[in-house]
C-alpha positions, 0 to 999 in steps of 0.5 A: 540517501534517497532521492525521494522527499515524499510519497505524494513525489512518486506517482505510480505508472501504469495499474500499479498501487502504492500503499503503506500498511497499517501499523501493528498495535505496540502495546496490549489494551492493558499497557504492556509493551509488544516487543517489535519482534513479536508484532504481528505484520498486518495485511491492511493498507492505505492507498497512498497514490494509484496509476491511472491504469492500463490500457485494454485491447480495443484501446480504452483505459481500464483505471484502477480500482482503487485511489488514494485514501482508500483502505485495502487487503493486501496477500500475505507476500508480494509487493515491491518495497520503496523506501522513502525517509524512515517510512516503507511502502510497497507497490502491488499491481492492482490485480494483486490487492485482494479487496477494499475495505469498506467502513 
């Protein structure tokens, strides 16, 4: 059982990143159903909710680069896995997203 009810009551600390990637297709544009073991593990993220940052050597905040909403590319290993209910997240310091997906 977890303690958590949901994402939006684990704020990140520090740069750190929680995101929740985006879900394979199920099924082939011609209705076929793909097995889940077969499904590919997309590399593409939401930014669920984003530290407020580090702090720099003269003292200032440096912020993350990324916030909540946002669409991001994530490496292909790495992340710390949470849990919540059914649904998994992954924390990445921001250092560790690859980029941000703009539309």
């Amino acid at each position: 059982m977890s303690f958590l009810k949901s994402a939006q009551a684990l704020k990140p600390l520090f740069d750190r990143v929680l995101v929740q990637r985006l879900k394979p297709a199920t099924q082939t544009v011609s209705g076929i159903y793909i097995p889940e073991k077969n499904q590919e593990k997309l590399n593409q993220a939401t930014v669920i909710a984003a530290g407020p940052g580090v702090i720099g050597p003269n003292g200032d905040t440096i912020p993350t680069s990324v916030q909540a909403g946002d669409k991001v590319l994530l490496p292909s290993f790495g992340g710390s896995p949470v849990k919540i209910g059914e649904d998994e997240y992954l924390l990445y310091s921001d250092k560790e997203i690859l980029a941000k997906i703009e539309n």
